[in-house]
N, C-alpha and C positions, 0 to 999 in steps of 0.2 A: 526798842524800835517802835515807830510811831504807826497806826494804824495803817494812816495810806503808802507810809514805805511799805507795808509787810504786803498792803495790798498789791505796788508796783514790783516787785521782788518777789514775793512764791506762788500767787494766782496764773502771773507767766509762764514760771518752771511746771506748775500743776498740769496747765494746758498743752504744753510740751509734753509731758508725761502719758496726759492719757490722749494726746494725739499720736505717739509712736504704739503705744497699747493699741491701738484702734485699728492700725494700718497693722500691725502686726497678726492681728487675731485677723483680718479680712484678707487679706491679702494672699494668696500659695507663697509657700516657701521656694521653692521654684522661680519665680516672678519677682520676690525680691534677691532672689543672690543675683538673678541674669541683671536687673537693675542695679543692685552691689559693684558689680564687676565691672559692668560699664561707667558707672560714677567714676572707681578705681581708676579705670584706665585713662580718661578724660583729664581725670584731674594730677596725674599722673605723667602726661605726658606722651604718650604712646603712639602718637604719630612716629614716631624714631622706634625701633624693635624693642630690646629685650633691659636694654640698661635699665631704666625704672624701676622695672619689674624685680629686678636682681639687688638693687640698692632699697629697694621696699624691704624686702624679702631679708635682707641681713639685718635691718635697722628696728622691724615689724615684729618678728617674732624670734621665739628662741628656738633653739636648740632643738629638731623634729627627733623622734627618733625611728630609725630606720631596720627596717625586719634584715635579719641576718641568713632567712633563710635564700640560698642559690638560683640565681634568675639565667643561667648561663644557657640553655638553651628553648627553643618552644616547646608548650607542655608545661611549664610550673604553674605554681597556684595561680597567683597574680596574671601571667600570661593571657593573652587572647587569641582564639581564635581566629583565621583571618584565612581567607580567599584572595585570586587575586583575576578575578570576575569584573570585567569593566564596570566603570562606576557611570552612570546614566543620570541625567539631569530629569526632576520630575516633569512630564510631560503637560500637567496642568495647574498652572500656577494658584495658590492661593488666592481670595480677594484681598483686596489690598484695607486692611481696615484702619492702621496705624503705621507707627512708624516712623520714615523717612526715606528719601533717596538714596539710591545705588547711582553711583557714578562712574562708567567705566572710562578708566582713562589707561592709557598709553606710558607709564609714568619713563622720564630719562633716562635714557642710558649713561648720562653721567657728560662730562664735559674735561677738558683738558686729559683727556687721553692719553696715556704713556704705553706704546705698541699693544694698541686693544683693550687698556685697562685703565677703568676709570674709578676712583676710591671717593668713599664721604671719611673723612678725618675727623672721628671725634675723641683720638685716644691720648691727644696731646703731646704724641711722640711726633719726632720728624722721620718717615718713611722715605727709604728711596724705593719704587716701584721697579725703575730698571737693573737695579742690583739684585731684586730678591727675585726678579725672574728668571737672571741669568743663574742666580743658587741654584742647586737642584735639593731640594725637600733630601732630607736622609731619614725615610721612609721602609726601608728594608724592605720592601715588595721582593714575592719569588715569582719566578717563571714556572710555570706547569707544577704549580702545588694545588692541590684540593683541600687543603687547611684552610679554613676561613680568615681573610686577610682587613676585610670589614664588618666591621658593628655600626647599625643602625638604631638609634635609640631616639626618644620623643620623652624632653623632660614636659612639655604640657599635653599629655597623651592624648586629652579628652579633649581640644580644642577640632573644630570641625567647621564647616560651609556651608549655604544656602543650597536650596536643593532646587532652587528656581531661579531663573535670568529673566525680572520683568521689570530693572528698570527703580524699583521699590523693594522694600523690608520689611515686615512685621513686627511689633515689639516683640511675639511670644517666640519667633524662631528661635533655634535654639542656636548658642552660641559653643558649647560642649557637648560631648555623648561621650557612654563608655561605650556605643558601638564601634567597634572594632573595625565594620565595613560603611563607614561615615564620619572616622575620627582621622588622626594623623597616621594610623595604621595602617589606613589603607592608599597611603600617598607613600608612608615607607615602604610599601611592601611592592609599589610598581617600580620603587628604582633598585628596590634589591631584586624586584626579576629582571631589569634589565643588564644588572649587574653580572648574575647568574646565569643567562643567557651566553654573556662573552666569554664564562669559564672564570672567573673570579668567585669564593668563596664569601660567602652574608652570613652572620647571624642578625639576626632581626629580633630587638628585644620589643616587644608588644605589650609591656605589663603598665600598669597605668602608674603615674609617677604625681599627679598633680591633683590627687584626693588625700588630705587636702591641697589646695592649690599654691598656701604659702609651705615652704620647703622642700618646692619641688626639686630644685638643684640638687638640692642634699639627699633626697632620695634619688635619683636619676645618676647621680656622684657613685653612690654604694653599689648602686647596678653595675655601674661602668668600671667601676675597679677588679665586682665579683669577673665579669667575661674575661678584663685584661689579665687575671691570677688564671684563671680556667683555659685560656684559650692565647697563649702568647705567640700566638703568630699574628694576632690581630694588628694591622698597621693604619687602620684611617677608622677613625671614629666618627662618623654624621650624625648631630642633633637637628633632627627637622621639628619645624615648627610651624603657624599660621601666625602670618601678623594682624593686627588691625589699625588701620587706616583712616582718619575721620577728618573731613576738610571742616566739618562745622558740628554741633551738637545732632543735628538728623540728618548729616550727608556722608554716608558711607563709600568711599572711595573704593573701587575695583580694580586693582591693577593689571590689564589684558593687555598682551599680546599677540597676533596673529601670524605662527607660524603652520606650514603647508595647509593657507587655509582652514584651520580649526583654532580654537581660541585657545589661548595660554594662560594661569597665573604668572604672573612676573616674578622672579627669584631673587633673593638677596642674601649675598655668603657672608656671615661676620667673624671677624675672628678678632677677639680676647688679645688686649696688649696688656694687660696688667699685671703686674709684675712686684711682689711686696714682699719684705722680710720675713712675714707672717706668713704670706702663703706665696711662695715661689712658684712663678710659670718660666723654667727655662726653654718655654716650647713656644715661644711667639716666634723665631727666626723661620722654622721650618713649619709652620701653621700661615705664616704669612704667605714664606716661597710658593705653598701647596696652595695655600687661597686664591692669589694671584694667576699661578697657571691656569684652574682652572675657570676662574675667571675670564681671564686670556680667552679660550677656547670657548667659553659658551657665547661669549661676543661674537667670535666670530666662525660658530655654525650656525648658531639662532642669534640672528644682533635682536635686540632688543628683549628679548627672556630675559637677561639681568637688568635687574638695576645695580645702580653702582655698588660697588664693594663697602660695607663698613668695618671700619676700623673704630674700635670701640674701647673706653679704658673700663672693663671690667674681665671674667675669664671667664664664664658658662662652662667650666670645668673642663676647660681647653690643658688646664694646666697638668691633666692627666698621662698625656703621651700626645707625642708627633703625632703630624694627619688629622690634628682634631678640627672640624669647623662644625659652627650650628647656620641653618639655612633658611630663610624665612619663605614658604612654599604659599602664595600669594598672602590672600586677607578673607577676613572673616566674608567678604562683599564678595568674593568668588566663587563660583558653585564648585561641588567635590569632582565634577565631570573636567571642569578647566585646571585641580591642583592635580587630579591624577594625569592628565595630557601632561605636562609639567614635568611628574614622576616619572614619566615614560623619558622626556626629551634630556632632564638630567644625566639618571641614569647610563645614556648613551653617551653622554659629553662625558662624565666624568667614568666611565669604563677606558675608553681611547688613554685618556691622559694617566689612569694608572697605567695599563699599558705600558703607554710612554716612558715612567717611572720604574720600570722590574716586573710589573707583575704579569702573570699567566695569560 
């Protein structure tokens, strides 16, 4: 190799070297995953929910492995503690020192319409909407059991909200916590009281699933199998989660709604069409029927709380048992006071339509 090759070829890479050394040694660890994650998701894709993230996640890493010890009810190790104390928007916003824009928009209700329900098709199946409505889900719900009939679980537990509405974002805000009363915990825990309120039986898993963040399926998977062996009356499994939303590199999208006068996240139900010799989901017929219904009804007690339904070709471990959907409970750009209003307003739509289905 000839001098000035050696000089155009490793004086480069050396500079690269000790330019990531550099950022590394100055920088919080902290500040570069929030930075990490947001790269990820950008480049990723992630204006669309969870697919990405789940075709990452099988392609990225191996094989997690997963604690054996029993998540079946509140109280185990993992678990968190949780309250179900109204969540409050901070009263005085930060300066705005970086960042970028919060954008609250209104996002569609969806278009071409089939009796209330409007679907994004990304699963590559042909859906008929008015056939799986008129199904009824085979769900097994009872009448006046106090056996817990739902499980609530959160495969990215630690994802959470802005704790201010002004408009703008900080780079340091956080985009995760393991707080329990600012994470996804405490958006499941307003629709399992609304749940529990009409006489319908919650367990509420609260244990963090997405430390680390890849394999979080696979851990949230073990959870979800340990409650259905432990507790087999369980009939509807909800995986809530926070989406994010980005119209541009610094414009963070809000998805709001304004139901009785107070501000909403926007909702989105996904359900898993995938279906492979490898891993069999024979639980898309009655996960769609059940998507749909409740679909149906959140249009039309709150129109504009959903956004349209996605139908998606991957399984978010839908493929576990009927009743399964994951929910996307706004975006990172909503504060935790507009995902728990939300928490509140689901809860009651989809308490009526079990109901409606068998139960108590």
């Amino acid at each position: 190799m000839t001098i000035k090759r050696w000089l155009r070829t490793v004086l480069p890479l050396g500079a690269l070297v000790l330019c990531v050394a550099l950022v590394a040694y100055t920088v919080p660890s902290d500040t570069l995953r929030v930075l990490g994650e947001r790269a990820a998701q950008l480049s990723a894709g992630l204006r669309a929910p969870r697919d990405s993230v789940e075709w990452l996640e099988g392609r990225l890493t191996r094989p997690t492995a997963v604690a054996t010890a029993p998540q079946v009810v509140l109280g185990t190790a993992r678990t968190q503690a949780v309250t179900t104390t109204a969540a409050t928007t901070t009263a005085t916003a930060p300066a705005r020192k970086d960042g970028g824009i919060v954008l609250t928009q209104q996002l569609s209700a969806g278009s071409n319409f089939v009796q209330d329900v409007a679907i994004r098709n990304k699963s590559g199946k042909t859906v008929d909407i008015a056939a799986a409505l008129k199904h009824i889900p085979a769900l097994g719900l009872k009448k006046n059991s106090t056996a817990p009939q739902v499980l609530i679980v959160h495969t990215h537990t630690t994802e959470c909200y802005m704790s201010y509405d002004n408009g703008f974002y900080n780079s340091d805000d956080p985009t995760r916590t393991d707080d329990p009363q600012k994470n996804m915990v405490a958006v499941g825990e307003r629709v399992a009281a609304a749940l529990r309120a009409a006489g319908i039986g919650v367990l509420h898993d609260t244990a963090i699933h997405d430390q680390p963040y890849n394999g979080a399926y696979s851990h949230s998977k073990a959870a979800v199998e340990r409650y259905l062996k432990a507790n087999p009356t369980i009939r509807v499994v909800l995986d809530l989660h926070r989406d994010a939303i980005y119209q541009d590199a610094t414009t963070h999208v809000k998805p709001t709604v304004t139901v009785d006068g107070k501000k909403a996240a926007q909702v989105m139900i996904i359900v898993g069409l995938k279906n492979t010799k490898a891993v069999p989901n024979t639980h898309t017929a009655e996960n769609l029927s059940f998507g749909v219904r409740l679909q149906q009804a959140l249009h039309q007690t709150h129109p504009g709380l959903a956004r349209p339904l996605l139908l998606a070709d991957a399984r978010y471990n839908q493929q576990l048992s009927n009743g399964s959907l994951l929910i996307e409970m706004g975006s990172d750009a909503n504060t935790l006071e507009e995902a728990c209003y939300s928490g509140d307003l689901l809860g009651g739509v989809l308490a009526t339509v079990l109901k409606g289905l068998g139960a108590s």
